[in-house]
N, C-alpha and C positions, 0 to 999 in steps of 0.2 A: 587715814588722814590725807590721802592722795589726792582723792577729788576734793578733798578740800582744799588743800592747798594750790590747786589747781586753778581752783575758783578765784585764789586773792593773787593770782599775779598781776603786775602793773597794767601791761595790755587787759587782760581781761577783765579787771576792775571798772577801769576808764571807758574800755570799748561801752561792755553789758548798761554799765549807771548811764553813761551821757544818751545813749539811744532809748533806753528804760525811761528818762527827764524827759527826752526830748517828743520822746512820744505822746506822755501823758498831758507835757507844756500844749503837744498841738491839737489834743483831743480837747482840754480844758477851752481854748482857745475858739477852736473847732464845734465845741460842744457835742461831741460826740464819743459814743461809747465804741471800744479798740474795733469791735466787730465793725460796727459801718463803717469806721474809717478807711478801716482797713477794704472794704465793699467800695467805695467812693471812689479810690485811690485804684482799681483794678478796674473803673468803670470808664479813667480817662484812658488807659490804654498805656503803652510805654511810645508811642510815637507822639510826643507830645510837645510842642506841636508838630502837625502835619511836615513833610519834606515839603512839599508845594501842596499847593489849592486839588484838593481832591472834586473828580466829577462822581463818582459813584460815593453812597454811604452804606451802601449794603447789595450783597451778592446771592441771586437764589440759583442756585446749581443744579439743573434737570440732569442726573447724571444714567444717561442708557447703557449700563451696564452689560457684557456680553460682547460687545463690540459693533454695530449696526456698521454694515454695509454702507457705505459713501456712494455704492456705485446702483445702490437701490432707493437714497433719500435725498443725497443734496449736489452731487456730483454728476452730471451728463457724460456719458462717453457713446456719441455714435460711433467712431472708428471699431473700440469695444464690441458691438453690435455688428457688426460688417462682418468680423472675426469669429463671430460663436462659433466653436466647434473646432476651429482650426487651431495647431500648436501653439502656443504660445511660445513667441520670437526670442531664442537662448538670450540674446541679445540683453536682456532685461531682466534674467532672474538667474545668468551665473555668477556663482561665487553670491547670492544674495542668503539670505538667511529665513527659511520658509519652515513653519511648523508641523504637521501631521501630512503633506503634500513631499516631505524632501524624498528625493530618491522616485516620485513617480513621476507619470507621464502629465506633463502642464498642458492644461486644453484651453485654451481662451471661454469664457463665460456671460454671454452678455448681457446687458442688463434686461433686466426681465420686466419692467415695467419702460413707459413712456417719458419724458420730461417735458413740460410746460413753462414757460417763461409769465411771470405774474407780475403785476404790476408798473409804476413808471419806470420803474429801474429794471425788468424786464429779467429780472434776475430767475435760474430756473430752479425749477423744484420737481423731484417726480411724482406722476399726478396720482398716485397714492396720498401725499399731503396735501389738498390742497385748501384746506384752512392756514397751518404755516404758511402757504404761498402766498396766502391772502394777506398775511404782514409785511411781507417782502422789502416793502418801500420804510420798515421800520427796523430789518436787521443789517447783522455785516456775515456773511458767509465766509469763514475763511476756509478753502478748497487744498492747502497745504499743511494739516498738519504731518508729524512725526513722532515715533517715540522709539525705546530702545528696547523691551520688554517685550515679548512675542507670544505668554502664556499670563491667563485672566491676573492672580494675583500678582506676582511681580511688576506687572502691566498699573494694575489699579493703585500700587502700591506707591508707585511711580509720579502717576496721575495726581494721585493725591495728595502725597507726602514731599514730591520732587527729590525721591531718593528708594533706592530697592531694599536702604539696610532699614531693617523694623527694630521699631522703638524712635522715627524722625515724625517731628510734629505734623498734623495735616493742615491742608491750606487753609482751612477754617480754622482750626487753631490759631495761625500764625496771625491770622486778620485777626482774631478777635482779642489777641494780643497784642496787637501793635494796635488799634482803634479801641478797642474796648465796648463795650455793651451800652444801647440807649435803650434796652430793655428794661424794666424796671421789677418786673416780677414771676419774668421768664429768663430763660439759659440765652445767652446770646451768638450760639451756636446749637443749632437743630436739625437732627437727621430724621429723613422720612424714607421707610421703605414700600415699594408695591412691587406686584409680577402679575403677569396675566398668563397669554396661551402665547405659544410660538414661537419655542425655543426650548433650550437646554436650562434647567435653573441652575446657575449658577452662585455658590455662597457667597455672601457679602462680608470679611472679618471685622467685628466693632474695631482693630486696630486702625481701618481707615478715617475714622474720625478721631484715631488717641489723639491728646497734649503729647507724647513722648517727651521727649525733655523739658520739654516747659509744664510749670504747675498745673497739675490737673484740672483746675477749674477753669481751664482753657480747651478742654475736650468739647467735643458735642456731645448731646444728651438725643437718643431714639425714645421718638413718641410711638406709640402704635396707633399705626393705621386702622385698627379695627377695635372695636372694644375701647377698655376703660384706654387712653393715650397713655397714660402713670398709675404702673400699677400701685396700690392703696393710696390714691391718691387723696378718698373717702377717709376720716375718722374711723376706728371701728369705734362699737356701739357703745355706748355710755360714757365715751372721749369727746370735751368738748372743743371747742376753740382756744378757750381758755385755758386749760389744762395742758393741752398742746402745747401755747403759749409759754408755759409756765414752764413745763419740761426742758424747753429747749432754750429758753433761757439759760434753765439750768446746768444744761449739758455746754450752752457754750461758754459760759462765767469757767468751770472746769478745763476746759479748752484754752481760755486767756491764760487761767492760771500756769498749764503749761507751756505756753510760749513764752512767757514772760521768763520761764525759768531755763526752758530748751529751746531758743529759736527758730523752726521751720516754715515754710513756706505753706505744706501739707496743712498744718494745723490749721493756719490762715482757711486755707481753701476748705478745709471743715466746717468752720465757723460760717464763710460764707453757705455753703453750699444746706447745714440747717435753716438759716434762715429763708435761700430761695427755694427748698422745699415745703416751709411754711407757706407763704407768698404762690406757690404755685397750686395748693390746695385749693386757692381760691380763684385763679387766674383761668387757669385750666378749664376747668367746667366752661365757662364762658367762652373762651379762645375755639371749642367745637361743637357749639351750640351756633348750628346754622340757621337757627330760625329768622335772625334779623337779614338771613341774604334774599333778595329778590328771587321768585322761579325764572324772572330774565335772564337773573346770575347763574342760579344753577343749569339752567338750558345752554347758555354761552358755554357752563365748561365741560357738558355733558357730566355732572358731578351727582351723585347720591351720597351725600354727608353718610360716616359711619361705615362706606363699605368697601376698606380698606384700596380703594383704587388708584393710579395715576391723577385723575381727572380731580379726586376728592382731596388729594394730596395738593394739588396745583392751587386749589382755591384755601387749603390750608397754609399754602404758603405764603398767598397774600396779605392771609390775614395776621400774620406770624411778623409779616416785613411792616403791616401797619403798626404793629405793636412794639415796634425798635429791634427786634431780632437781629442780627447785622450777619450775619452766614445761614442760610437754609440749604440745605441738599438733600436733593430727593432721589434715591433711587429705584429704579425699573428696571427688573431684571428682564431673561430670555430673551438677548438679544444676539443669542449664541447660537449662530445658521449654517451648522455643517451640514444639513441636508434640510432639503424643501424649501430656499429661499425664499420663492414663489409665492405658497401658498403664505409661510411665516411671515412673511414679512408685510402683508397685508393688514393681518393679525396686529402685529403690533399698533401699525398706522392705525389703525382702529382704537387703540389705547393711547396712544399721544398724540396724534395729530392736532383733534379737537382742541383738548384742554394745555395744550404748548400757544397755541395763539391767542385761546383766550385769556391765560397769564398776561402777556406781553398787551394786549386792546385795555384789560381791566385798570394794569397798572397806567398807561396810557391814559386812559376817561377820569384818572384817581390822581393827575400830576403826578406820580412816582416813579412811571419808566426813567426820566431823565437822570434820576438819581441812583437806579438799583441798577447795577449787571445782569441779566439774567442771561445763564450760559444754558447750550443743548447739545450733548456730544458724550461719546464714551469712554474709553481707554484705547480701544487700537478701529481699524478696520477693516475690509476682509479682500479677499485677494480676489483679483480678475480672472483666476484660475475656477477650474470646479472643481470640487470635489466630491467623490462620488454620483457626480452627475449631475445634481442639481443644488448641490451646494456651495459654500465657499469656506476656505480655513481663514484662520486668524491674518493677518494683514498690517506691519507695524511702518510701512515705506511714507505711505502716503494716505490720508482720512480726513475729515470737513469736521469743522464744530461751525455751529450757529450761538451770535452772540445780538443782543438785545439791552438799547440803555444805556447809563452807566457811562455815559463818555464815548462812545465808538460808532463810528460811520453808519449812517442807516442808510439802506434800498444799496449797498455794497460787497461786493465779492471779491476776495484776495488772495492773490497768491492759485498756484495749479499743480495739479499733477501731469504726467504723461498723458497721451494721447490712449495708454489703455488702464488708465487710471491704478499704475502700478506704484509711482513714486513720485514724490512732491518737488518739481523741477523749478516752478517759480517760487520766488520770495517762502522756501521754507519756512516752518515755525515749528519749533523745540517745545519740549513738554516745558522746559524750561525759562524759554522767551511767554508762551503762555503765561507760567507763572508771576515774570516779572513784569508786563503788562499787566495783569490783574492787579496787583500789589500797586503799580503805578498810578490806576483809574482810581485808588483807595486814598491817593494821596502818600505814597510809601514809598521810596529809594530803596529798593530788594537791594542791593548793597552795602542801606546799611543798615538796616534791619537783623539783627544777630544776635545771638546766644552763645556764651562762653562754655564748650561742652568738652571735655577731657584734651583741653588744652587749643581747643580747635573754635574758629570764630563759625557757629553753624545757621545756615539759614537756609532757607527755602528752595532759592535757586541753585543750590550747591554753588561751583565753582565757576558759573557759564549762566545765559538766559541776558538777553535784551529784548528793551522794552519794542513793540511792532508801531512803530510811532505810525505809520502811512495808516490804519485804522483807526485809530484817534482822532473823533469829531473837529 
């Protein structure tokens, strides 16, 4: 008799009945059955409305995983250069915090390729990119970031989440909970992975894309780059549409039933999450059937639909932000250069150079740059030191992200490191102020965007992060 009587107390009577009425008043109302309401209502977002007038409505995130060299793609240091070979000045790296280098001999490094200046804003680039360079006059380089993490997952963890303890929402998460989805029959949060040659592969954990405290159906969802994108995304044989239909009807009617009696949020996110598996059976197929793109398109991105690349990932991404996606992130691993810089890092160029500018021209010639962020950048980057001679270790002082769109300065470069591209002397930027910038271009107050979690008001930027207003169109 306990949980029964449990059930008629006066709070729980009153609570259960009036929101039980109140539901169904607003579905009757509504005309809608509990499931899509409850989909509608997850589709405005919880920032509702807006903090102020948002410039961006969606973010595609080129994330080069590994950590890429600043002082081999977007950072000049001639002094650098002057220096190859000679110690590196204690001056600068005591008492600092150095990873697989601490305890040896620091040799200065220099950079191993050229820099070019492109476009009216003359902004440089080393001349391994220079399709990137060719956009110049359409990004904002910012030459100062930082973070606090010195080893790949803690780093990424960091990156993504804006916090090292696992199980904190990631930034896609948090966007697509505080905006919510203009997708309509896809996840509105989507991760993409690719790797090539010229480097270390390093693992990527699906925790990078968790919800962690927030309801699941705020996670990203990994398409495959190669092959079917969802796996059985196909009926098997003698399963119609119908039948389909019909099941998951069933399954969710079953699903209501239980909420109605156990209220979670989980179940909610069930409910949804049948139906846009439904909806994606038919989505899908289409979404990478590149037939309708021009061979001018696929030439611009150096892309082969199907064969799991950067390049094919780039032009999936546009197509993904055409179709309301509101967070894309693609990642490119092997950009982990403890040794061969040189040759590696060529390598890579050769896998994103191309298809990173033709992103950023397509959305451009599509009116949509103005509106989408697109970021280029990885979790740390690598020290002016060598290591092993022609390498570099990991590097958390100072590193460059390239950003595109979205509300922020074009043919612009902000903020500096030292003169041996050691540490970020002008106008720093925090993995944190990053984050609240983003959050901002989306229309969002990172402050006050939160989540009540074991007593604690949690959000994105943890405790610290302001927005970099001087990059803001």
């Amino acid at each position: 008799m306990d949980p029964l009587l449990s059930l008629t107390h006066r709070r729980t009577f009153l609570g259960r009945s009036m929101a039980g009425l109140g539901w169904y008043a607003l579905n009757s109302l509504l005309g809608m059955v509990p499931a899509r309401a409850a989909e509608t209502a997850a589709s405005r977002g919880a920032v509702n409305p807006l903090h102020h007038p948002a410039r961006a409505k969606r973010v595609i995130f080129l994330y080069q995983a590994g950590g890429p060299s600043h002082l081999e793609t977007l950072d000049p240091k001639p002094k650098l250069a002057e220096m190859h070979g000679k110690p590196m000045p204690e001056s600068f790296t005591k008492g600092q915090q150095i990873a697989q280098l601490q305890g040896k001999p620091l040799v200065c490094f220099g950079p191993q390729y050229s820099f070019r200046k492109f476009g009216q804003s003359g902004q440089a680039f080393c001349e391994l990119f220079p399709h990137m360079g060719s956009v110049a006059d359409q990004v904002c380089v910012i030459r100062s970031m930082w973070t606090e993490q010195i080893n790949h997952d803690p780093a990424h963890t960091l990156m993504n989440t804006g916090s090292i303890i696992t199980g904190r929402p990631s930034m896609g998460s948090w966007v697509l909970y505080g905006l919510g989805s203009e997708a309509d029959n896809l996840p509105g949060f989507i991760v993409l992975l690719s790797s090539g040659r010229g480097g270390q592969m390093q693992p990527i954990a699906a925790r990078q894309w968790s919800a962690g405290i927030l309801p699941s159906k705020f996670q990203g969802v990994k398409l495959n780059s190669a092959g079917d994108p969802v796996l059985y995304i196909q009926n098997p044989e003698g399963i119609s549409a119908e039948l389909q239909r019909e099941s998951i009807d069933s399954i969710n009617r079953l699903n209501q039933l239980k909420q109605s009696r156990q209220p979670d949020p989980e179940i909610l996110t069930r409910i949804a999450q049948y139906e846009m598996a439904f909806k994606m059976q038919s989505s899908v197929p289409g979404l990478v059937d590149m037939s309708d793109e021009s061979p001018k398109t696929l030439e611009m991105y150096g892309a082969r639909p199907g064969d799991g690349s950067f390049a094919s990932n780039c032009l999936l991404a546009r197509r993904l932000a055409e179709r309301g996606v509101r967070f894309i992130q693609l990642y490119h691993r092997d950009w982990d250069h403890h040794g061969g810089v040189k040759q590696n890092i060529a390598l890579k160029a050769e896998e994103v150079d191309r298809p990173t500018a033709a992103l950023i021209q397509d959305l451009k010639q599509r009116g949509m740059l103005e509106d989408t962020l697109v970021i280029w950048g990885g979790e740390f980057g690598r020290t002016p030191m060598s290591q092993g001679g022609d390498g570099r270790d990991h590097h958390i002082k100072g590193f460059s992200y390239l950003l595109a769109g979205g509300g922020v300065k074009a043919g612009f470069s902000y903020g500096a490191t030292d003169e041996l591209g050691y540490e970020a002397v002008e106008s720093p930027v925090s993995v944190h102020d990053f984050h609240a910038t983003l959050l901002h271009l989306l229309g969002i107050d990172h402050k006050r965007m939160t989540v009540k979690f074991q007593g604690l008001d949690v959000r994105l930027t943890g405790v610290s992060g302001s927005v970099v207003t001087d990059i803001l169109a």
